[in-house]
C-alpha positions in Angstrom: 49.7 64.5 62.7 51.7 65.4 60.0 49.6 69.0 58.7 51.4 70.0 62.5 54.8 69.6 61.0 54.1 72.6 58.6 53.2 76.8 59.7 51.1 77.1 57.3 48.2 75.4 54.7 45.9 75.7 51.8 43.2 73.6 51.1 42.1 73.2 47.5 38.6 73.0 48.7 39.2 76.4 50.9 39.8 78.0 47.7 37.8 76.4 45.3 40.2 75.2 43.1 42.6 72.4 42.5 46.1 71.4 41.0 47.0 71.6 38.4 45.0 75.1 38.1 47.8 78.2 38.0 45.1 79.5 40.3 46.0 77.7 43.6 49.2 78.4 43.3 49.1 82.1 43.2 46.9 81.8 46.1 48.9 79.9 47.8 52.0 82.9 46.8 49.3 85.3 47.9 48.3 84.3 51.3 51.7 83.4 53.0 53.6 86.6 51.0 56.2 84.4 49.5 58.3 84.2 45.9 57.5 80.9 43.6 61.3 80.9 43.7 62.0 80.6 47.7 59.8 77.5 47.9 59.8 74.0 47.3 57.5 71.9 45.7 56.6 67.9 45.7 54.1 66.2 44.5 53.1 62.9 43.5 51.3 64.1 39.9 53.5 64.9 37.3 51.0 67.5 36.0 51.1 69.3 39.0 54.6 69.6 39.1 55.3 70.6 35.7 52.5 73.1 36.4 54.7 74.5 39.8 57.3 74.5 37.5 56.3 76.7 34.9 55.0 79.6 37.7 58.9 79.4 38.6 58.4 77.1 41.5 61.6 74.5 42.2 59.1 71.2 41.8 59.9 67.8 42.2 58.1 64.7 41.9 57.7 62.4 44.7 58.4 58.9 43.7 60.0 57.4 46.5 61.4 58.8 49.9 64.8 58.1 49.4 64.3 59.8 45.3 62.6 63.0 47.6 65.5 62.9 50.0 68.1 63.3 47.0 66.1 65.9 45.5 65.5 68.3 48.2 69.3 68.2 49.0 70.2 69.1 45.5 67.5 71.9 45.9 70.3 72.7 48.8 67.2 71.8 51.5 67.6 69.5 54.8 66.8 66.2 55.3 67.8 64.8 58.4 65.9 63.9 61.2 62.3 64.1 61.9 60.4 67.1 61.9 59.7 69.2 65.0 56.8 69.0 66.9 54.5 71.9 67.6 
């Protein structure tokens, strides 16, 4: 239910590599033509988010959801309400 909530997704096993590989996230930069910098990026592994962080992603690390909800608004992103369906 939730993959619906997002227009587009990369598998690791689609591409044969996994976090924190610099790898996966150029192809994920790659395949939906967009800058490290006009993203966000969450994830539960501390590894993986320093590893966003040093290809110039804005990462943070998920640790609760009120803790995501703080960081995505200082990332200037919205949280309200629940996500569309498609």
């Amino acid at each position: 239910e939730v993959l619906r909530w997002f227009e587009g997704i990369l598998i690791s096993g689609d591409v044969g590599v996994t976090k924190p590989s610099p790898r996966i996230y150029h192809a994920f930069l790659d395949r939906f033509a967009v800058r490290a910098d006009d993203c966000a990026f969450v994830d539960d592994r501390p590894e993986n988010v320093e590893a966003a962080r040093a290809l110039g992603f804005p990462a943070v690390l998920f640790e609760s959801a009120e803790g995501l909800r703080s960081d995505l608004r200082r990332l200037g992103l919205p949280t309200g309400g629940a996500a569309p369906r498609r």
